[in-house]
Structures are given as structure tokens and as C-alpha cells.
MITIMAR-502969 format. One record per residue (C-alpha): residue in three letters; z, y, x. Coordinates in Angstrom, 3 decimals, always signed. Layout:
BEGIN
PT    r        c3        c2        c1
PT  ala         Z         Y         X
...
This chain:
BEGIN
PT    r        c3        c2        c1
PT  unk   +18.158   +23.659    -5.334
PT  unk   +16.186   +24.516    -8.198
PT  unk   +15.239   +21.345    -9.413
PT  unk   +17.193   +18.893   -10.595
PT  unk   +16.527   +15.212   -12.258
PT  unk   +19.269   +13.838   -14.675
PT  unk   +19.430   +10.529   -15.195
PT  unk   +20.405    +9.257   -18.697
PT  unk   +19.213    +7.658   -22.249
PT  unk   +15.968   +10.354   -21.232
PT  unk   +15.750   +11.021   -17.535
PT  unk   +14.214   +14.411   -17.600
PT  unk   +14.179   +17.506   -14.940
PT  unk   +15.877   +20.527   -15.258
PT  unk   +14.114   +23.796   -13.620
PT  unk   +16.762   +26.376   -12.784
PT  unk   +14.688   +29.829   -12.131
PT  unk   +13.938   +31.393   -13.104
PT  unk   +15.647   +30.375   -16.121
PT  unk   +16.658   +26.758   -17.236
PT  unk   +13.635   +24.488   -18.410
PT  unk   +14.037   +20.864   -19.397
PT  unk   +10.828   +18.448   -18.726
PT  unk   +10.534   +15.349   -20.069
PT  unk    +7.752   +13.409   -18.570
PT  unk    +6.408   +10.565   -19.898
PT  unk    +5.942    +8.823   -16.828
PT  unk    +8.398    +9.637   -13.344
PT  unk    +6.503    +8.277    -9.831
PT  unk    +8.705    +7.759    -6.703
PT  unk    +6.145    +8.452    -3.800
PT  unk    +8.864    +8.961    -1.196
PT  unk    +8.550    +6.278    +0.944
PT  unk   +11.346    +4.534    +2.230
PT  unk   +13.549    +7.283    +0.095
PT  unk   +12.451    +5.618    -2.988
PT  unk   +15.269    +3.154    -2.496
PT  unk   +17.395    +6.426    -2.112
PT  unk   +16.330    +8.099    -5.166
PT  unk   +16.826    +4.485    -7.541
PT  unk   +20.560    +4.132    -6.384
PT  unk   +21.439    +7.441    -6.943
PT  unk   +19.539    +7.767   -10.731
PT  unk   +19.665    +4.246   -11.775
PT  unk   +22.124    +2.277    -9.550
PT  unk   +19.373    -0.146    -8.841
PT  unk   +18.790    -1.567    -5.097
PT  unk   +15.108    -1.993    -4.605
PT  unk   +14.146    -4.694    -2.350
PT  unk   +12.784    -2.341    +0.266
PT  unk   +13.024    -4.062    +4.028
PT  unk   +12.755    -1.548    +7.273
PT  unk   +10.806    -2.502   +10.139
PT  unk   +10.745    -0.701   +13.892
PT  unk    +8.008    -0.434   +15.718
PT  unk    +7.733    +1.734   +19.229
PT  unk    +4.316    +3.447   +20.982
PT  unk    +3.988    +5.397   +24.165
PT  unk    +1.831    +8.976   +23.972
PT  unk    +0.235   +10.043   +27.317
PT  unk    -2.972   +11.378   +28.681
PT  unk    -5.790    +9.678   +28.092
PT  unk    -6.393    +7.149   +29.944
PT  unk    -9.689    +5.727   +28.724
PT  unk   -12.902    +6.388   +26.894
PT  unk   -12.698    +3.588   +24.096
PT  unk   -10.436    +1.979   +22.384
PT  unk    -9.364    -1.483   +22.769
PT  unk    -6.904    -3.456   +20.469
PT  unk    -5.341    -6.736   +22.362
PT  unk    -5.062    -9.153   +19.386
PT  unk    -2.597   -11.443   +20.756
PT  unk    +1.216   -10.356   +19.587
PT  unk    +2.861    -8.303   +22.246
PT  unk    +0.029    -6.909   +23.645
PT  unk    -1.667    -3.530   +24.330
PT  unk    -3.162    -1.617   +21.184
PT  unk    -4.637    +1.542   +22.489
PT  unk    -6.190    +4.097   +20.598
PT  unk    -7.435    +7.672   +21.502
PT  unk    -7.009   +11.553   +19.804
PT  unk    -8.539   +13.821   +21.849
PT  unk    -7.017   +14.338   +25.112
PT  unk    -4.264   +11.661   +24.311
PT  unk    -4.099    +8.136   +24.202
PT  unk    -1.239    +6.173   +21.796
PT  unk    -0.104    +2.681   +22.803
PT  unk    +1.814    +0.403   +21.034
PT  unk    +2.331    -2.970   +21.075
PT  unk    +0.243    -6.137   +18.456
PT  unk    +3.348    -7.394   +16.269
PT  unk    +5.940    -5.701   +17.389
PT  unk    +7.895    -4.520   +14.853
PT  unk   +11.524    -5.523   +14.294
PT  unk   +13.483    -5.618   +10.777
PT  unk   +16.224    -3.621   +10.628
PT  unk   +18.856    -2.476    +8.340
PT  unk   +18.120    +1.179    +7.701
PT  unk   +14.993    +3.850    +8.917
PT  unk   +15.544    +5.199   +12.677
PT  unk   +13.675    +7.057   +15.020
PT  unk   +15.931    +6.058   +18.026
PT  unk   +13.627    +4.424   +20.727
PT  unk   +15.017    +1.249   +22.406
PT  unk   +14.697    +1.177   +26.351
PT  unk   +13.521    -2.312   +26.551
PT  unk   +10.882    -1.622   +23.669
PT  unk    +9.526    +0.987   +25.277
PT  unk    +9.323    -0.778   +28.455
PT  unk    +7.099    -3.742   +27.007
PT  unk    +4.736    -1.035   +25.457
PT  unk    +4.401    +0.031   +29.423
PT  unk    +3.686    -3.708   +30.931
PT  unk    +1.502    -4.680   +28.603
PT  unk    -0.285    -1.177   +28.884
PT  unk    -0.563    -2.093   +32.709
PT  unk    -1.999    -5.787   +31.656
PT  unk    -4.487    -4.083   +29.770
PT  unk    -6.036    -1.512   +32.412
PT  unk    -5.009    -3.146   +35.585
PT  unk    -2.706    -0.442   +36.396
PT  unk    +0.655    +1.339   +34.660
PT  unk    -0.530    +5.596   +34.306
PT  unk    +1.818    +8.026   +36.003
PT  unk    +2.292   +10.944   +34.874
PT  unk    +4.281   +12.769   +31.339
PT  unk    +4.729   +10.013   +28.278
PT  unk    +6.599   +10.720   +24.988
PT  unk    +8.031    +7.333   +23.402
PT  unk    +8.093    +7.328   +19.885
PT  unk   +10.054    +5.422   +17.585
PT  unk    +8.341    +5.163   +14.065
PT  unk    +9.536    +3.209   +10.850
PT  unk    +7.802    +0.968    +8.177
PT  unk    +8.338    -0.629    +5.032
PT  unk    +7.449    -3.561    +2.989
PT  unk    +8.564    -4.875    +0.053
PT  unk   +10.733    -8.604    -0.236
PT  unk    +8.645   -10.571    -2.560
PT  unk   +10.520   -10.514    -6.062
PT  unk   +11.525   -13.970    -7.102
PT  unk   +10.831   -16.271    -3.893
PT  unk   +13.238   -17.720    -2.040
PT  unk   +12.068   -18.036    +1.456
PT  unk   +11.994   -14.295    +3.177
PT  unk    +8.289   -13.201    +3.444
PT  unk    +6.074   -11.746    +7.335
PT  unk    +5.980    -8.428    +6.786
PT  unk    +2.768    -7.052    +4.748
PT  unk    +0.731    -4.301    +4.760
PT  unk    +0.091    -4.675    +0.996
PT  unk    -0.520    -2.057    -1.190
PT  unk    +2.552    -2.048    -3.767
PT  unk    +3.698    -0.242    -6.960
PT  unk    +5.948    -1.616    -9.779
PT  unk    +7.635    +0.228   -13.172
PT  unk   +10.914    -1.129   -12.235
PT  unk   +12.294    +0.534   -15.419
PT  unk   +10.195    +2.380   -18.191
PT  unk    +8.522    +4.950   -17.770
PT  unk    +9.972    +4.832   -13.801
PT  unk    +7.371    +3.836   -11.419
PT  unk    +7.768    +3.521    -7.128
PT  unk    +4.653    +3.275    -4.776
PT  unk    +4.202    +2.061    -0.872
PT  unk    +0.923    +2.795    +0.107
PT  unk    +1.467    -0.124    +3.083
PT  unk    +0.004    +1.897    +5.516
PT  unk    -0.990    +5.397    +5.114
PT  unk    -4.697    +4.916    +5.730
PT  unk    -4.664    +2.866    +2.280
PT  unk    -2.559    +5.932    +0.654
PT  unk    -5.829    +6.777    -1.396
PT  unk    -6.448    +3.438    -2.731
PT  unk    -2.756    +3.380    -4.505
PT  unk    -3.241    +6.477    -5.777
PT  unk    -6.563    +4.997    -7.568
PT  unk    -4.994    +2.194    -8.539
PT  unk    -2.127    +3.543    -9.836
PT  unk    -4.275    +6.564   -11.971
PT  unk    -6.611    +3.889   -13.349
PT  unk    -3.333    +2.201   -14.890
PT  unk    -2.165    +5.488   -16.196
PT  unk    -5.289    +7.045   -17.790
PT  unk    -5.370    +3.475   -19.478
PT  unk    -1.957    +3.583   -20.665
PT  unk    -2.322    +7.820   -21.673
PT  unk    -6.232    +8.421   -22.448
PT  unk    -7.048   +11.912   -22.532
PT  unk   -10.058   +12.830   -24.362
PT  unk   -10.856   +15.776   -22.658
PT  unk   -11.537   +13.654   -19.658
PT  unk   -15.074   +13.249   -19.970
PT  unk   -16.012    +8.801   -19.143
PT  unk   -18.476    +8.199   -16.348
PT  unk   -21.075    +5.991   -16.845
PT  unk   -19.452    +2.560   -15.717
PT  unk   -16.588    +3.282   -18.506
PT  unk   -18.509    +3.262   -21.586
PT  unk   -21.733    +1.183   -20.135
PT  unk   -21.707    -2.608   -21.781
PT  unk   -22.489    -5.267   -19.215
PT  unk   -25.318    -7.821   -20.189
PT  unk   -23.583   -11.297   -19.239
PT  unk   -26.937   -12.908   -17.483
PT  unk   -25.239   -16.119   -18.181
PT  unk   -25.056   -15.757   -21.583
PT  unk   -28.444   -14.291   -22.640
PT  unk   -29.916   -16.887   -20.186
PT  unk   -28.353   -20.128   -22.356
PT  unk   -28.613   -18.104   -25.242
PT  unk   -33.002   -18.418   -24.910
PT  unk   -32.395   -21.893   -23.500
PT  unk   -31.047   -22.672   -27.201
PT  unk   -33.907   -20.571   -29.089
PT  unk   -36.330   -22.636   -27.436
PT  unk   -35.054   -26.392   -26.798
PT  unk   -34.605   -29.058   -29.934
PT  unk   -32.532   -30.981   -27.694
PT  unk   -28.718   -31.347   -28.226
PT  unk   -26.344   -29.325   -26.519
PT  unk   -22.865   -29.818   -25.599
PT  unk   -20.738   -26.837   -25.735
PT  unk   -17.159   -26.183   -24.191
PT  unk   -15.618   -23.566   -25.672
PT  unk   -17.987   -20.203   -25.215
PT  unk   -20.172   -21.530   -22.676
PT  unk   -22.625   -24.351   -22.383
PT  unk   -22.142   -27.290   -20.918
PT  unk   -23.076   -26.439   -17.148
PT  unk   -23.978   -29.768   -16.372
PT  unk   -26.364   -30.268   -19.198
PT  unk   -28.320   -26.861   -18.043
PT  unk   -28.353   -27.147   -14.741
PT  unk   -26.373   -24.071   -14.473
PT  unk   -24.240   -23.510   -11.729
């Protein structure tokens, strides 16, 4: 209630208490998940080509000391936390039109039989079904409608206005890399002292090898732009 973004000619946030502050930022990120598509229709009237896929997965006791991931689709993928195991199904998930944690009777059912394929048996006992929701992102430009990825993914859809899917959550770190390298090369900051690999200038073995090849040989060489002519070196 305190915070408020205005969209405009310079999108900007207002602070409320304890007394009105406007912030300009140079840069806005959208980490919300599948609320980023939320946030750019109600600032910018812009759809974002976020899709919405279902998946289901069973919680119970454990049931096993390892676990075991059934590649085939529609099979058993069992992992353990402690005294709980969570099954769920290989390629399961389903598009649909908007996020919902509403389990489907028959999904949850196929998590069960192909639990009971996997361990020869189907666990009695308490369960909690769970109905969990993912996104991807429709590839921009192509026609023909893409299998759902687990990609990484982060576009400035308008200046200055940048959204980020980490594709799954394990890889949240990565896109936060990724995305901080791009900034700090957009914004440097010199009080952000360079590691080693930043200002270090990489000897090109290639070069300084036909580079003593020249010094040393009368014969002719061809050259193609740069480089040598591989086939005249013997380089591969």
C-alpha cells in the first residue's frame, strides 16, 4: 500500500511513508514469475507470450531409500526429503490457459499407477496431491508452437523494462548471473573492484603460434583475412 509504480513517459515508484518519494530507476526487473504477464498489462498494456503448464505429484511417507527417475513419459519420478517421498509423473504437464493449483482426479490417479509400476505395489496410508504450475515462454517470431522448455529466459521488452523466468528454480542463480553480467556491462561502477579474468588479456595460442611460423619460414603464405591459411600450416 505504500508503494506504488506509475507508468508513463518515466515509469518511476512512488514511496508513500513515511512521506512521498519518487524513484526513478534506471533499469525496472519483473522477477514475479508467471505475474510478470500481470504486471506488463497493467503498466504497459503489453501481453507477454507467457504459456501455463500443469503438472500434479503425490507427497507421502517415504517409501524408499533412493531415488529413482522412470525416463519414459508418464512414468514414476520419485524423489526423497527426509521422511517424505514426492512423486510425480515424466512429461506430464498440460498447457493451460491461466496458473491453478486445483488437482485433477484422473491426474492424480496416474501419479498413483505408475507409482505402483515402479515399486511393485501402490503405499497405503496419508498422501497430499499437489497441483503445481509452470511457465515457458512461446518462441517470439516462429510460427509453429514450441515443447515446452526449461530454458533460462530474460528479455527488455521495452527500455529500461526487463522480465526474467528462471525455467526452473534450481537454475534461479544462473539468471541472476546472467542477467548482472549484462547490467554491470551496460552501468560500470568503478567502485566495483575487477577480478582477475576481467582485466587479464588472453594470449590467442593460435596466433602467436603462426605468428613464429612466419618469423622463421621464407616460404609464401596464403592468408584469409586474420588468420593463416589452415591448410597451408597444417593447423587444425
Amino acid at each position: 500500500q505504500n508503494v506504488k509504480i506509475v507508468s508513463g513517459s518515466r515509469t518511476h515508484l512512488e514511496v508513500m511513508a513515511p512521506e512521498r518519494t519518487v524513484i526513478e530507476p534506471r533499469i525496472f526487473l519483473y522477477t514475479a514469475g508467471f505475474n510478470n504477464a500481470v504486471l506488463f498489462k497493467l503498466l504497459h498494456d503489453i501481453s507477454l507470450p507467457i504459456r501455463f503448464w500443469k503438472s500434479h505429484l503425490v507427497v507421502l511417507p517415504r517409501v524408499a531409500q533412493n531415488g529413482v527417475f522412470y525416463l519414459d513419459p508418464l512414468e514414476a519420478a520419485m524423489m526423497h526429503h527426509g521422511r517424505f517421498s514426492i512423486v510425480g509423473l515424466n512429461e506430464d504437464a498440460r498447457e493451460c490457459d491461466g496458473p491453478s493449483y486445483a488437482t485433477e482426479p484422473e491426474c492424480v490417479e496416474a501419479v498413483w499407477e505408475a507409482l505402483a509400476r515402479l515399486i511393485r505395489e501402490r503405499p497405503g496410508g496419508p498422501a497430499l496431491p499437489i497441483a503445481c504450475t509452470k511457465v515457458d515462454v512461446l518462441p517470439y517470431n516462429v510460427e509453429t508452437i514450441a515443447r515446452r522448455s526449461l530454458e533460462t529466459f530474460y528479455r527488455e521488452e521495452i527500455p529500461g523494462h526487463i522480465w526474467v523466468l528462471p525455467g526452473k528454480m534450481t537454475e534461479a542463480p544462473f539468471v541472476v548471473d546472467q542477467v548482472v553480467r549484462d547490467l554491470c556491462d551496460r552501468y560500470p561502477d568503478p567502485r566495483i573492484s575487477n577480478r582477475p579474468c576481467d582485466s587479464l588479456v588472453p594470449l590467442d595460442a593460435r596466433s602467436a603460434m603462426t605468428t613464429n611460423v612466419v618469423e622463421e619460414s621464407d616460404t609464401p603464405l596464403a592468408w584469409h583475412g586474420t588468420s593463416l591459411d589452415s591448410t597451408r600450416m597444417g593447423l587444425p
